[in-house]
N, C-alpha and C positions, 0 to 999 in steps of 0.2 A: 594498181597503177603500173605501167611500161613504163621506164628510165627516159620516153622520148613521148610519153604522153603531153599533150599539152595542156595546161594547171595553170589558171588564174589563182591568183591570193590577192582579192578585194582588201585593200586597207594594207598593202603593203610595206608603207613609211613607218606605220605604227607601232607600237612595240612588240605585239603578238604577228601582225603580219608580216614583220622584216625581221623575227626570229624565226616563223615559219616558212619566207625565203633564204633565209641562209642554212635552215633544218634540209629542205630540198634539195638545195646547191650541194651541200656535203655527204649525201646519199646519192648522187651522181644522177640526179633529176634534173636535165638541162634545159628541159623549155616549160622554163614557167614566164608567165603572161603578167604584165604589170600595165597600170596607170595611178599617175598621182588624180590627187580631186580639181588640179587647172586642167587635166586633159580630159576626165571621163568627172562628170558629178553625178554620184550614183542616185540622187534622189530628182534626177531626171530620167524618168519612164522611158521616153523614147530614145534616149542617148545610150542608154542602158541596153536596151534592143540590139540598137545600132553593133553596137559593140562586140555583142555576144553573133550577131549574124555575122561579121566580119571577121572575127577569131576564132571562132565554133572551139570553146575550151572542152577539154574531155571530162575535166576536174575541176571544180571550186573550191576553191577556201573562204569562206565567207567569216574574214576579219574586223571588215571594215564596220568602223561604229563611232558616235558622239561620245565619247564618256569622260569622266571627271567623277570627284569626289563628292563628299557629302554636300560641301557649300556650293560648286558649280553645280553639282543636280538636283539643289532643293530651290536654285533661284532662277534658274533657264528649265522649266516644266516642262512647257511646251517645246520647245526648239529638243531636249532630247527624248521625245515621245515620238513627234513629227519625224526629225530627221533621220531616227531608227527607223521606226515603221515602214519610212517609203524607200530608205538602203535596203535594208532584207526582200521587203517586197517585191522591187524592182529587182532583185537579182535573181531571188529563188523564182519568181515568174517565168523569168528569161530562161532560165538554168530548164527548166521546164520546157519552153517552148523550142527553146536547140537543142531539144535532147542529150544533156548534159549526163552523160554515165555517173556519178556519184557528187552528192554536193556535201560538205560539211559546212554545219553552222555554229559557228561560236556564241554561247549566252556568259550570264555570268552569274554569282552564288548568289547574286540579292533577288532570283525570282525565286526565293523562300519567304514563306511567310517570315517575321520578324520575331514572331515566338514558335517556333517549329521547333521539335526535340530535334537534340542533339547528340552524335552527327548527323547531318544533313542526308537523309535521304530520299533519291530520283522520286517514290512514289510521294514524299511530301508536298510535292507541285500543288499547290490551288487549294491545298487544306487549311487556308488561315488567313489573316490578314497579314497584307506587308508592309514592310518597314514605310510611314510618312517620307522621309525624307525623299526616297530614289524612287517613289512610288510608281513615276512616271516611264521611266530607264526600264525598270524590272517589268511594269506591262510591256516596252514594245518587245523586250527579249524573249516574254512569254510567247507572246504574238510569232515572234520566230520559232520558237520552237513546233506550235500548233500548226504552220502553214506547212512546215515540213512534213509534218506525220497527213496533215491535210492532206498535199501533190501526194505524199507515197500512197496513201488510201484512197484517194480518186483514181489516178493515172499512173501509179504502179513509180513512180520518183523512187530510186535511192540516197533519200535524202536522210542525213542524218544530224541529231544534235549533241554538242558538249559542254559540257557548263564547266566552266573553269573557277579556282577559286582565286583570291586578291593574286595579285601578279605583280613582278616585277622584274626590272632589268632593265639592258640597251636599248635606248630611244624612247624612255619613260619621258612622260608631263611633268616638268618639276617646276611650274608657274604657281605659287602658292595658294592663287585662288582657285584652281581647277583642278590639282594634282590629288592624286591618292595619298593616304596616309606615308608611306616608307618613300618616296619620292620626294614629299615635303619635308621630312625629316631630316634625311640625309642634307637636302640644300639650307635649313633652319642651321643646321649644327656646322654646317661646313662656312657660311657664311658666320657666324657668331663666332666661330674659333679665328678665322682671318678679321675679323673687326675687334677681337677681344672683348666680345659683350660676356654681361656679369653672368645674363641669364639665358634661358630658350624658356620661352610659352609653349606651351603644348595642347592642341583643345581636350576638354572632357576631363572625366577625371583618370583616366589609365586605367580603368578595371575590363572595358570589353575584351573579348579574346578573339585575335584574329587569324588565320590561314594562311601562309604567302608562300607563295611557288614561281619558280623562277622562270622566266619566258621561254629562255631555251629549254628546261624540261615542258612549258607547254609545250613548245613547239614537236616535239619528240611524240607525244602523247599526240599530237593528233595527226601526223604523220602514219602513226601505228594503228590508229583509228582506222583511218582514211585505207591501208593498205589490208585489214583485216576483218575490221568491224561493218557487221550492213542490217542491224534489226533497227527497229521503229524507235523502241525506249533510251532518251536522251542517257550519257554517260557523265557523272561528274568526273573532272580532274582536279587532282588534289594531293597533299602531300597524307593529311590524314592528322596533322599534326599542329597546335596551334599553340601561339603567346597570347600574355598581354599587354596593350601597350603601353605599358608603362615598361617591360623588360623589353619589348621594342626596340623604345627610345633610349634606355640605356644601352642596348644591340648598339646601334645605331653612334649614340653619343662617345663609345670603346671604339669602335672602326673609326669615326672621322680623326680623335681622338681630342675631341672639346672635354675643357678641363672644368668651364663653370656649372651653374645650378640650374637644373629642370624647374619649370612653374607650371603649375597644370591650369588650366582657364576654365575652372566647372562650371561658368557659364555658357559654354559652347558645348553644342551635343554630342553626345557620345553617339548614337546610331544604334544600333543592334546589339541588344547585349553577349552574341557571339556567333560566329559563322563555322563552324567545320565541318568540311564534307565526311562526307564515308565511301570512301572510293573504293569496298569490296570490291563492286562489278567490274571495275577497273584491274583490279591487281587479280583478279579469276580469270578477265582476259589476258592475263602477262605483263603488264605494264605497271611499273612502280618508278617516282621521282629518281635523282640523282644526284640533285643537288642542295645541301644541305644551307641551313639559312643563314650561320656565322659566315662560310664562306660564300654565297651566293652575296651577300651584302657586301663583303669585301670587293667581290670583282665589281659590284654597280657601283661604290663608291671609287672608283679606280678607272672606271667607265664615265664617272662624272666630270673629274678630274680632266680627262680629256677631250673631253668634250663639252665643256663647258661655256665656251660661246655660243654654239648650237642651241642648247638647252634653256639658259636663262635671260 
């Protein structure tokens, strides 16, 4: 990528794609390309078109995506099956037909099967069943992955994938029925310390163990992709490094600094009994995180803070 190429980043607003707009900004990449979903609806075929003839981007970022947590993507199936499927599709098509010089596509660590050995490795794609809950999410992500290697293996596409692992940070979902895990926490604990409540609920029982890497280090990471990396085989991003939530929510429960008692709800599912990548390939092409998670939780509790109208 030239400092003056022009770089769409689909899904802008969202938390990966407006930490990968301001990763841009601050590497003195000036024309990068935006629309919100009232200007452009990416799961309009021919708007999508539209778009891409009228902009001719050199670069994609393909950010943009339905997601939410356990409970949002085990009760909206359809709607994030659907409205994934026809985003990616609609873009990487496009990105194709305006001869787009390089596309990245963002997936995410649940197109693993749910019992895959552990760390998560790229070749474990399609070896198992996945997890019930996201079942839906994790096919259309696959779906993305395979159209990519697809265009590059028909028509020669420099298309490439990265699988990111849980995330977080500025411009997270922290709506408690849609949110990921460390989003709902934070506002669980920050809410119950301002109301003085006895307790916080917490789903499952706290034994899974999860991955979390911070947006701006995504965003870093696929920046350095994007400017380095051009084979077929998707890359996971990741720290390498994982909790569980139950040390989490105590994480979590020390930064807001809520003084009462954790209740775990082991009637609510736990999901996967653990996610961590192995981001060898990753750290053999040069690339290792930054930001560590006591402190990356203190800036997004601090991020919450003020922005808290926005958010909830």
């Amino acid at each position: 990528m030239h400092k003056n190429s022009r770089i769409y980043v689909a899904g802008h607003r969202g938390m990966v794609g407006s930490a990968i707009t301001r990763c841009l900004h601050n590497k003195g990449y000036h024309n990068v390309i935006t629309r919100t979903s009232s200007e452009l609806d990416l799961r309009n075929q021919a708007a999508v078109a539209d778009f891409f003839a009228e902009e001719k981007p050199d670069y994609v970022f393909l950010a943009a995506a339905k997601v939410g947590g356990i409970w949002a993507n085990n009760i909206y199936r359809a709607d994030f099956l659907y409205d994934n499927l026809l985003i990616e599709a609609n873009i990487i098509h496009s990105a194709y037909r305006h001869q787009v010089d390089k596309l990245l596509f963002l997936g995410s660590s649940c197109i693993y099967p749910k019992l895959a050995p552990q760390p998560l490795k790229e070749e474990y794609l399609l070896s198992g069943y996945l997890e019930p809950t996201n079942e839906p999410y994790a096919i259309a992500k696959i779906a993305g992955i395979k159209l990519c290697e697809a265009y590059r293996s028909q028509y020669g596409c420099n298309f490439i994938s990265a699988m990111p692992t849980n995330l977080y940070g500025p411009n997270d979902n922290y709506d408690l029925q849609g949110s990921h895990v460390l989003p709902a926490l934070i506002r669980k604990f920050h809410e119950a310390k301002i109301e003085n409540q006895p307790f916080v609920e917490v789903w499952g029982t706290g034994s899974p163990r999860r991955e979390f890497l911070h947006a701006d280090d995504l965003a870093d990471a696929c920046v350095f992709l994007m400017e380095t990396y051009n084979d077929e085989a998707f890359v996971n991003i990741g720290t390498g490094e994982d909790v569980t939530i139950r040390a989490l929510a105590e994480l979590v429960k020390e930064t807001v600094g809520y003084e009462g008692e954790l209740r775990w709800n082991t009637d609510k599912p736990d999901g996967t009994p653990r996610k961590l990548m192995d981001v060898s390939r990753l750290h053999q092409l040069g690339w290792q995180h930054r930001i560590e998670l006591t402190e990356g939780i203190a800036a997004t509790y601090q991020d919450f803070l003020r922005n808290q109208e926005a958010y909830v």
